[in-house]
Every structure is written in structure tokens, then in C-alpha cells.
N, C-alpha and C positions, 0 to 999 in steps of 0.2 A: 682368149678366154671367154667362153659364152657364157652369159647372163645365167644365174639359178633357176628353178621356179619360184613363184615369189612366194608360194606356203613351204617351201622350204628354206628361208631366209629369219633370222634372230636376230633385233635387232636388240641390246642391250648396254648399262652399266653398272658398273660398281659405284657405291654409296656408302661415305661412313663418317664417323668424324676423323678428326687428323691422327694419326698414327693407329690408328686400329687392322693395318695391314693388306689393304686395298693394292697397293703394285706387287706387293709378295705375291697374293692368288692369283692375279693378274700373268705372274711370272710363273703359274703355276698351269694355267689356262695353256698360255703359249708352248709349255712341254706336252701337256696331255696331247692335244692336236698338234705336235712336232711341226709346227710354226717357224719356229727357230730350231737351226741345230745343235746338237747338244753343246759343242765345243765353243760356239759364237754364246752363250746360254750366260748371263752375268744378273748380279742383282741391280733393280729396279729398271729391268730392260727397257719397259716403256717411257723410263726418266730419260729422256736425251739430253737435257741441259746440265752442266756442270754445278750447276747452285743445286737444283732439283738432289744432285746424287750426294754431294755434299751436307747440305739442310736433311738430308731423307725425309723429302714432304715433296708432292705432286703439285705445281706449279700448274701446268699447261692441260686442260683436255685433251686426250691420246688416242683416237679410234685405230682400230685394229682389226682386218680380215681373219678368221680361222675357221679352216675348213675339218669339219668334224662326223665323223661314222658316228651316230647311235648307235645304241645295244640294240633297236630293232632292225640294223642293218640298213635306213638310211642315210643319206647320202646331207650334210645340213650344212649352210654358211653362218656363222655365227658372227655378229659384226660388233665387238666391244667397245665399250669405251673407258676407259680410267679416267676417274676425276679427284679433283685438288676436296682436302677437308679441311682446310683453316676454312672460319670465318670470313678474310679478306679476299677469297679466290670463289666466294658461292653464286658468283654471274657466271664462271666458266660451267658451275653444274646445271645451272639452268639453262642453258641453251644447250650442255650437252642431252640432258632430258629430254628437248623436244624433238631431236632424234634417234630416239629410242621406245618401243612400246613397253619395253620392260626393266626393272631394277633390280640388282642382289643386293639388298640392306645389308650391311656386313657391322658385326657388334662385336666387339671384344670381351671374349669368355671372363677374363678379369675385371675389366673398367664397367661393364654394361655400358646402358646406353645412357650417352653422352647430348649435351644443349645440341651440338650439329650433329646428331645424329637424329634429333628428332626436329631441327630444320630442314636436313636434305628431306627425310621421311615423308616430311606435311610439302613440300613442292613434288614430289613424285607423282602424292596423292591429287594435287591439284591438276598434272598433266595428264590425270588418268590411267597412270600406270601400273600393269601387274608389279607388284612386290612380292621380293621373294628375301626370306630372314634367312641369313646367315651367322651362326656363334661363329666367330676365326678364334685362333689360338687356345683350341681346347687342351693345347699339349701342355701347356704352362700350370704352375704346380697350385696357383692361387684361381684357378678357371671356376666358375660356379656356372654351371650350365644352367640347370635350372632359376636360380635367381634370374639368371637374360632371357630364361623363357618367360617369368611371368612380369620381367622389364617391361618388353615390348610389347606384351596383350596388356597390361594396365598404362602405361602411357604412353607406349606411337599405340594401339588401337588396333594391332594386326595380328593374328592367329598364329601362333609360334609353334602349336602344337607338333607340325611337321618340319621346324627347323630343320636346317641341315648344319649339322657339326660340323667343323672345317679346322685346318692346320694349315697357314699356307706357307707356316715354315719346313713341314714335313712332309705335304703334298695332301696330307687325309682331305678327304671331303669334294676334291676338285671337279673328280668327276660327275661323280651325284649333282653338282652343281649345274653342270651342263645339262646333264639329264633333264633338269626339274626346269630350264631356260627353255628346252627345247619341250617339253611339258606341257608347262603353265603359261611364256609369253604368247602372246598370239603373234601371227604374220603379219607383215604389213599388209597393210588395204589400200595400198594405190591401185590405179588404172594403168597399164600402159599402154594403150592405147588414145587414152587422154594426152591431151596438150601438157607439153614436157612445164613441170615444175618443181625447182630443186631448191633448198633451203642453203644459206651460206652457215655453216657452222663455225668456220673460222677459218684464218688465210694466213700465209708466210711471206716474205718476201725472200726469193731464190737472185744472186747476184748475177745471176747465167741465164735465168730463165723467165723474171720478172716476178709477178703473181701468181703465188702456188692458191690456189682457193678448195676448200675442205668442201663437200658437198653434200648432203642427204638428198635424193632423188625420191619425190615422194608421189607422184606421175609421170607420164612419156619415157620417153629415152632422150637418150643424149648419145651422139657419137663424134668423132674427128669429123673435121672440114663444117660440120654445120654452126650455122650464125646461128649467134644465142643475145638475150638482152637482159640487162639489169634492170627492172620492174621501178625502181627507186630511180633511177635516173635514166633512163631509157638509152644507155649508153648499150653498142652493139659491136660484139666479138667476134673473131673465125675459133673456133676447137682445134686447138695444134695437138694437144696430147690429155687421155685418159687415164687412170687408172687406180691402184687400192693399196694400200698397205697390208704389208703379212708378215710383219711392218716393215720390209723392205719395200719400196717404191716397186711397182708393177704394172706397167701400162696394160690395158685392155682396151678392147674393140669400139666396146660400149659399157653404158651405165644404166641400168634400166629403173623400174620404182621399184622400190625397196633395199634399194643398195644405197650403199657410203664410199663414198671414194675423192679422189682430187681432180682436177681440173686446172689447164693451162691453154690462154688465149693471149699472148702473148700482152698482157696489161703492164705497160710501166709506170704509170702513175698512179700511188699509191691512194688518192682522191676517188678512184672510179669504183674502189670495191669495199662493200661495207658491210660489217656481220650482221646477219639477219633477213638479208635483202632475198631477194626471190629471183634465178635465174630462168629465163624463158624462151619460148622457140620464138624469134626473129621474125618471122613468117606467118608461126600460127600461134599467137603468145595466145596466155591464159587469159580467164576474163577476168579474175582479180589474184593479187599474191597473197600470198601465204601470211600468216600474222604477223612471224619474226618474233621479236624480244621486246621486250621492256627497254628502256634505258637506263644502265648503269648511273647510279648518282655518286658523284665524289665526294667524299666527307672528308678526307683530309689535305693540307694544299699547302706546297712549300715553294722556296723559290730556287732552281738550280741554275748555276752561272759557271759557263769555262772558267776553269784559273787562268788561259790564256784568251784574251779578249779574242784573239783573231780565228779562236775556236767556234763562234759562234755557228758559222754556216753551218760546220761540223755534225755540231750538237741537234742544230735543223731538222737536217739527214736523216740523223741518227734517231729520232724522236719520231718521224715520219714514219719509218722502217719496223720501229717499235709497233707502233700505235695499229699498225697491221695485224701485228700478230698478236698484242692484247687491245682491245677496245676500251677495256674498262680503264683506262686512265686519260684523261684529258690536258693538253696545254695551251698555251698564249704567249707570247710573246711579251716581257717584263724589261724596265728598265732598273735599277737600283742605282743611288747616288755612291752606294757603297762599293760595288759590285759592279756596275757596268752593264751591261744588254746580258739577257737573261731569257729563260722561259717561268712562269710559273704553273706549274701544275698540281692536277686533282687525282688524287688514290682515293679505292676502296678501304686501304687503312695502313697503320703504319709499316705491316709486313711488306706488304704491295709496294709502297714507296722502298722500302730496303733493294728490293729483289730487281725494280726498276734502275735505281742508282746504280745498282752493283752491274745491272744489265749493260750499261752503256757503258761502264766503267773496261769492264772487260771484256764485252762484243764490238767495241767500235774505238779501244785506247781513248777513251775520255779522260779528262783529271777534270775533275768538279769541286763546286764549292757548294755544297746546299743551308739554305736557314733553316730555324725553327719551322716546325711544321704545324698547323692551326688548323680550324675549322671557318666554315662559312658561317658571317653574323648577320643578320637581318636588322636595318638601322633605319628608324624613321624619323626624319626632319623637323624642325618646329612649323617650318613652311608646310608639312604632311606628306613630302615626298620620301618614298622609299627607296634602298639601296642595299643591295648586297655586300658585305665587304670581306672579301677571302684573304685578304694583306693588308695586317695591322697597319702599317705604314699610308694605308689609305683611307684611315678612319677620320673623319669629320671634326672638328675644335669640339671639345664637351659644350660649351655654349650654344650649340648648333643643334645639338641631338633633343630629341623629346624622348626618346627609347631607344631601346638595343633590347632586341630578341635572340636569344642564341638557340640551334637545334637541341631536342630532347630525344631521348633512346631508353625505348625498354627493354631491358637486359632479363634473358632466363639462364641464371646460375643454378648449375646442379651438382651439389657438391656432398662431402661425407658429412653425414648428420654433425660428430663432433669437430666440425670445423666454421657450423653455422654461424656462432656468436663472432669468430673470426673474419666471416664473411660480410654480415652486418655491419658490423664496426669498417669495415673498408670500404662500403658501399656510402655510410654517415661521413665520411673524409671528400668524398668524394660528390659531397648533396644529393646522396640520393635520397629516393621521396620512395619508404615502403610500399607496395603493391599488398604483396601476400609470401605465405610458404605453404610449399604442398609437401609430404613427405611419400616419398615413392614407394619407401618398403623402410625397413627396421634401419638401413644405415643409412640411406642415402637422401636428401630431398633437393626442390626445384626452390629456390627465392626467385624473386619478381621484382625486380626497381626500377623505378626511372629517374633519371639523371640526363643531367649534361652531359652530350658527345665530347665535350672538349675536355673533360674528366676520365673520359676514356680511350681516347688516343693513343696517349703518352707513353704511362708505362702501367694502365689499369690489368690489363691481361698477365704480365710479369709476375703482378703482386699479386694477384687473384693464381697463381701457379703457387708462390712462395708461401703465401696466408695457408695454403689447403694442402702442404706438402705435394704438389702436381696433380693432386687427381682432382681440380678445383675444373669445368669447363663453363664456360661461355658463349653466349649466341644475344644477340640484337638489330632490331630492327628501327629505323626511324620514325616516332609517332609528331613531329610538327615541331614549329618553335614556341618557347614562352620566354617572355621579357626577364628582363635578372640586371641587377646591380651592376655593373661591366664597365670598366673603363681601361683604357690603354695607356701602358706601362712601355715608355720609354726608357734608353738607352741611350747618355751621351758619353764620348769620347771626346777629352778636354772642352765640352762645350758646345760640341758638335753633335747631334741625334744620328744614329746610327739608323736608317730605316730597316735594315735586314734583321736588326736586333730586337725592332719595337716586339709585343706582342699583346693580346687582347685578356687579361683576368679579371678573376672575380674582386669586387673595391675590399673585401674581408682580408683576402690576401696577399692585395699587393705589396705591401710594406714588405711582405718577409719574403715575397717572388723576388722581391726587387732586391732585397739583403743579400741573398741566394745567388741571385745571379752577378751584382756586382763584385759580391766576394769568389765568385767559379772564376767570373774575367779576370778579377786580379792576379790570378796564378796560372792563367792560360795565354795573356798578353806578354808579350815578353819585355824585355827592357831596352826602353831608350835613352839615346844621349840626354834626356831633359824628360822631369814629370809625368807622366799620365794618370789623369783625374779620369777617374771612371765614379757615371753619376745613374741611380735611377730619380724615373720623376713621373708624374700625371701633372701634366700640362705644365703648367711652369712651376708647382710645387715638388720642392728636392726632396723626394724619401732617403736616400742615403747616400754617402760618399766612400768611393776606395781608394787609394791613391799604388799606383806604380810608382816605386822609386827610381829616380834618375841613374841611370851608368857614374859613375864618378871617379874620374879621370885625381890622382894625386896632386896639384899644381903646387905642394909646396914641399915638395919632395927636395929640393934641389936647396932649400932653406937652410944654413946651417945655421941656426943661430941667427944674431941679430936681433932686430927691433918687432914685434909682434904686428903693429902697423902696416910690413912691410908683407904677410903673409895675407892678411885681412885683406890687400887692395889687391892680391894673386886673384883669391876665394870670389871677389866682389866681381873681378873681369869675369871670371868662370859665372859667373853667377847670371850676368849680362847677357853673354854668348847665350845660354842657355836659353833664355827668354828669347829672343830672335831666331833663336832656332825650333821653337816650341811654334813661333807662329806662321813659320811658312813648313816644318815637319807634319807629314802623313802617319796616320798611327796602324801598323800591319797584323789587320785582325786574323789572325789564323784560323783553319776549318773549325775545327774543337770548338773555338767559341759558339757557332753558330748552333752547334747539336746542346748546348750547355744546358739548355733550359730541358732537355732530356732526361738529363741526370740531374736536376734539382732533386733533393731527398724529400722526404714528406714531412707533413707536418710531425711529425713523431720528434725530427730532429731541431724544434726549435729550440 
């Protein structure tokens, strides 16, 4: 397959917030240019993964070859890419952005536009890219075209006037789409004749084949047999195989600048290749690489451990293998008193942490235990030394601490105007600290708050869906820490603190986190031969007590009668056992407990 010309090469994505219909057109792209044939033809073709089709939300960035005729009778390579719209997946659109010159903003003719639809929007704009506006679902009976036309010229800032209508449930709009790609984006402007420099966009690991690594060639060529090196570590390869998605796997010759394709050099260790990095010619490398990405920062962190200890190495593997194919989540290596050898790791947010559990749960037969999941605190010493603490279990004696900073996030809610007092009011639950309200048009307007991250983890996105009957969305960014009241809310079992259980809240609430929670274990632990006291507490002070009642065996069943004394000294043996057995018995914390602090309810239900 020979290389294109490079002004005849598109390189592009699709952009939107989560469900606005992004792999429908997608799927709609792939029939116009008979990509796929019809019979192979299914919905969210470019969703490969089982959660992806299931969930119906994009997961993974998906580039894809399509080879397309214009109406002027050329000849064009169109190189797509489908990107994820939650919130917790917007590092996979930024690195799908920097290979790409152009975007189709796609808005939903019902919803208009949404908090991620005017974050994807403003990173587009920061990569420089042509935008191109899309209304989708104009077939829908509640579609206001015009209202998302003057959405998006009063705030994303961009000229709608030539929007392109679209269905990408009925195909309308598809092709005009391309037209206006092949239009308005420009060509790439690499060299190739320049010293070969290619961008990692992202990688797999193939169990046959090693490191699949994703490519954007943005100078030189690349072909089979030539040594190539990793910029970042100077580690150096042979090319065993090239080539592109269409989106069937396709080896070719070569890869020249302005294409997208895969690459394999037989890498088996999953250490040597890393997203962002800059691949170069061996022989005549670049003079500098290419900028790459930002780093993904974690905000949320839990702790996941085999049910079976001798799972561990397993789990290793599996997290390795992972960690290739999303970057965006990081781990360590953890011990628990509870739990045993562990990892602890960092998501972009709580969906991230679902989709990864579930990852390994069902790509590698894992059975897991995970804790409560937390935020990172900032803790300064009375000595003046500072610490990070991502695992309550690892917080300092309160005698110890001068302060505890926790991260703050400001949130842009864009919700229906009569949902705003509802929205306030859950943001005040939750400490947030008013900003402003903009109102966009007659029904709908933007709030602005900042709050604590560890206020929005949980279950703030849920109740921000429930509060606004669904059409409530969300978008936030990290603005620094500020100090706050905070201390940490233990969890004993007969006596004993639970580390997996501790967790870090606000001192206003601990009492009734702690009621909440002791009262979930109560009915989540199950029952043993003897007692279990379940206790919360801050430091050595007991906020509240639950108790598990004992199994209770009859001992005086066999009593017919007789002297009362004689039953009494049964009950009192029973009674003995019990206590000797309470002090050498283990109490069998099931998973459920550990999500418990999940489903605490709000304060509504105290």
C-alpha cells in the first residue's frame, strides 16, 4: 500500500460530551466510505471492548483509516479518531487531539451544549485546531436547531452559522461532514524528508506479538527492518511489521508524515514504551522530540487486593498489561493488616476506577476486594514537614498534625434554569463556596463552585443527574489545596481498627459518617459464633457503637424441667466458650463493606 500525497491526507476527530452520538456518526462515516462491509456493519463498531458496548459510552480513543472519493472526484485518506465524553476519560481526548489538525464538535439538537462539550471545545481551541460544529440528532421530535445554533456562537465562541445538521441515527448529514473535513481541515505539514518523528498515541499489549504501539508520524518515514529509538529512554528497536486500521489490522510498506497507523518491534517489556514519547531514526534521530502530553494527575485512590493472596503476582501482570493500554491510572504496591499484599492505585475518577476493576475482573479472571476510595490530602507536621496522604490508614496521630489541606475543584454545572435552586442547594451539602451564574439563553444556565474534590467523587455526579432529572452536566478542573477541618474516622472490629475501613472526613460530619457507617456494617457483617462490636472513633474517642449478635446455639434445649440453677450454669459454660473464642476468632469482612461508605445517604437522611 503506497503512502498518500500528504495534501491529500485528513487527519481528524469527533468531539462531544457523553452520549451526544459520537460512534453512531462514526458508524455512519465507516458505511459512507464502505470501510466495513455491510453484513460485518453492527452498532458502535469502533467500541471493541465489552464494557464500552454494554455501558454505550466510548472508553478508549479509536483511530481509524477511510479511504474516501470527494464530489470533486479526488482521491482523500481521511484518518479518524472517536473519543470517550465522560469527564473521567478527557486525557484520552487530549492526546487524541494532538494528532489531529481538525475536529467535528458534535452537539445534540435536544441537549445543546453541554459543561464537556465546552471542555473538549476550549482544548481543541488550545491545540489549534479547525472546528467544525455539528447539530446530531436532528430527527428527534424535541431537536431545536436553532437554539444550538446560537448555543455555540454565545458560549463555545464559534460560528455556527454554517453548521451541518446531522442524524447519525438515520445517516442525514454524514456526508456533508466529510465534505466540509476535507474543506476546512488543513493537511498535515510534516516534512518527509526530514528526520523520521512519530508521536505515541497510545499502545496495547498483543499476547503473540508483544507491544502493539499506536503512531502518528509527523516527519520522515518509517519502514520494516529499520532501527528506530525511544527519545525518552534511548532504548533502540528492529520494525518487524507496519501498518493501519480500516479498522481491520493492515500491514503496509511504509508510514510516511501525516499518517496514523501501528507499529511492532517486537518490545516485551511493558517498561520500554510510554504514551507520549517520540519514536526516532536510530541512525539519524531528531534534534529534539516532540512535546508529548501533560501528565495525567489521579484524584481518586483505592486499595485493590486478590481475594486469593497467592493471586498477587497475577494481579502484577495484569496491572502492567493494563497500564499500557491506559496511562492514565497509576499503582504501588500496598500492604493492608486487613487484606494482605495489595496494590494501591490512582484514577481520573470514580467511573475510571469501575471500568478498571471490572477490567481485570473480566480480561485476566481476577476476584478482587477493593476499599473505599479517597482523595489525596496534603498534611503538614508540627515539626513543618510535609506529606501526601492517599491511605487514610496512613494519617499521622492528630497530636502530630499542624494542618491537613485537602484538593479544591471548580465545577461548571450547566443545568435547566428551573433546576437551579436544586442545584445550589447540592453544591451547599457538599461546601461548596459560590463563584457566579451565567444564564445562556431563557432555559438553561452555567453555576460555578468550588468545593472539595472528596465531595465529588462519590456519588456527586448521580445526584447532580437525579436533582436535574438527567439533563444536569458537569465538568471540573483542579484549582490547588486549602486547609479544612479534617480528621480521620476510624473503624474497629471488636477492638481492633480496620485500616481498609479508616477513611478521611470533614470533623462536622463525622459523627453521623461514622453512625452510617457503623449502622451499613452492622447488616453487611454477617454473624458469628460470639459478639461483634463494631465501633467508630477519632483517635481514641468512641463516636458510636453497633453490636452483631452472637449465633446462639439452644444449650438448654435437652432441660426438661428441674432446678433453674441447672440451666443458668448450661448458659454460663456457653457464655465462657464464647469469650475464648471471641479472642483468638477473625471477624470475615465481606467486599460490600468496603464500597459501604458509597452508599452512605446524605445528609437529607438524618
Amino acid at each position: 500500500m503506497a503512502a498518500p500525497p500528504i495534501d491529500k491526507i485528513r487527519n481528524f476527530c469527533i468531539i462531544a460530551h457523553v452520549d451526544h452520538g459520537k460512534s453512531t456518526l462514526a458508524d455512519r462515516f465507516l458505511e459512507v466510505t464502505k470501510a466495513v462491509e455491510e453484513r460485518k456493519m453492527k452498532e458502535q463498531t469502533l467500541d471493541s471492548m465489552d464494557i464500552e458496548r454494554e455501558r454505550g459510552i466510548t472508553i478508549k480513543s479509536v483511530a481509524v483509516r477511510l479511504n474516501y472519493t470527494a464530489q470533486d472526484g479526488q482521491k482523500y485518506v481521511l484518518n479518524l479518531i472517536d473519543t470517550p465524553g465522560h469527564v473521567d476519560f478527557s486525557y484520552e481526548v487530549s492526546r487524541s487531539l494532538a494528532a489531529c489538525e481538525g475536529a467535528l464538535l458534535l452537539v445534540d439538537a435536544a441537549q445543546g451544549v453541554e459543561a464537556q462539550t465546552l471542555a473538549n471545545a476550549y482544548k481543541a481551541i488550545e491545540q489549534n485546531l479547525e472546528i467544525i460544529p455539528v447539530i446530531n440528532k436532528i430527527d428527534l421530535p424535541s431537536a431545536d436547531v436553532e437554539s444550538c445554533r446560537r448555543q455555540i456562537e454565545d458560549v463555545v465562541g464559534l460560528d455556527a452559522s454554517d453548521a451541518i445538521l446531522a442524524s447519525g441515527k438515520e445517516g442525514t448529514g454524514a456526508l456533508e461532514a466529510l465534505e466540509a473535513v476535507i474543506r476546512r481541515v488543513p493537511a498535515p505539514s510534516g516534512d518527509r524528508d526530514a528526520p523520521l518523528k512519530a508521536l505515541i498515541f497510545d499502545a496495547k499489549y498483543d499476547a503473540f506479538r508483544g507491544v502493539v504501539i499506536y503512531i502518528r508520524v509527523m516527519d520522515g518515514r518509517i519502514v520494516p527492518g529499520q532501527k528506530v529509538m525511544m527519545m525518552s529512554s534511548g532504548l533502540k528497536y528492529e520494525v518487524v511489521e507496519l501498518g493501519v486500521f480500516t479498522p481491520e489490522i493492515v500491514p503496509t510498506e511504509s508510514l510516511e508524515a501525516g499518517e496514523s497507523g501501528y507499529l511492532i518491534c517486537n518490545i516485551k517489556t511493558l517498561q520500554s514504551t510510554k504514551i507520549g514519547d517520540t519514536v526516532t531514526d536510530a541512525l539519524k534521530p531528531a534534534a529534539e522530540p516532540l512535546s508529548g502530553y501533560k501528565e495525567p494527575q489521579s484524584v481518586v485512590f483505592c486499595g485493590m487486593y486478590p481475594a486469593v493472596a497467592n493471586d498477587f503476582e497475577e494481579l502484577r501482570n495484569a496491572l502492567e498489561k493494563l497500564q499500557l493500554n491506559d496511562a492514565s491510572f497509576k499503582y504501588q504496591a500496598d500492604m493492608s493488616d486487613a487484606l494482605g499484599f495489595g496494590f494501591r492505585l490512582g484514577f481520573l475518577g470514580l467511573l475510571h476506577m469501575e471500568i478498571i476493576q471490572e477490567r481485570l475482573e473480566r480480561e485476566f479472571n481476577l476476584t478482587l476486594v477493593t476499599t473505599v476510595p479517597n482523595v489525596a490530602y496534603r498534611v503538614t507536621k508540627n515539626d513543618g514537614t510535609e506529606m501526601t496522604i492517599e491511605n487514610a490508614s496512613k494519617m499521622p496521630a492528630a497530636n502530630e498534625i499542624m494542618k491537613v489541606e485537602e484538593p479544591f475543584i471548580e465545577a461548571e454545572i450547566i443545568s435547566p434554569t428551573e433546576y437551579l435552586s436544586a442545584v445550589i442547594e447540592l453544591c451547599k451539602k457538599k461546601r461548596g463556596i459560590h463563584v457566579k451564574v451565567d444564564y445562556l439563553d431563557s432555559r438553561r444556565c452555567l453555576a460555578i463552585y468550588q468545593m472539595p474534590l472528596s465531595e465529588i467523587v462519590l456519588d456527586f455526579y448521580d445526584k447532580l443527574k437525579s436533582y436535574t432529572r438527567g439533563y444536569g452536566s458537569l465538568e471540573y478542573q483542579i484549582i490547588g489545596f486549602r486547609a479544612g477541618d479534617l480528621v480521620k474516622l476510624d473503624i474497629l472490629l471488636n477492638g481492633e481498627p480496620v485500616d481498609a475501613l479508616s477513611s478521611i472526613v470533614h470533623k462536622d460530619r463525622a459523627e453521623w459518617m461514622g453512625r452510617q457507617l457503623a449502622s451499613k456494617l452492622r447488616k453487611l457483617i454477617p454473624r458469628q459464633q460470639y459478639e461483634v462490636a463494631i465501633q467508630a472513633a477519632i483517635g481514641s474517642r468512641i463516636l458510636v457503637r453497633e453490636t452483631v449478635s452472637a449465633l446462639r446455639k439452644n444449650v438448654t434445649a435437652k432441660c426438661y424441667g428441674g432446678d433453674i440453677t441447672r440451666k443458668r450454669k448450661l448458659l454460663e459454660k456457653q457464655k465462657e466458650g464464647k469469650k475464648r473464642m471471641k479472642q483468638v476468632g477473625s471477624v470475615e469482612v465481606p467486599q460490600e463493606a468496603f464500597m459501604a461508605l458509597l452508599r452512605v445517604g446524605d445528609e437529607d437522611d438524618r
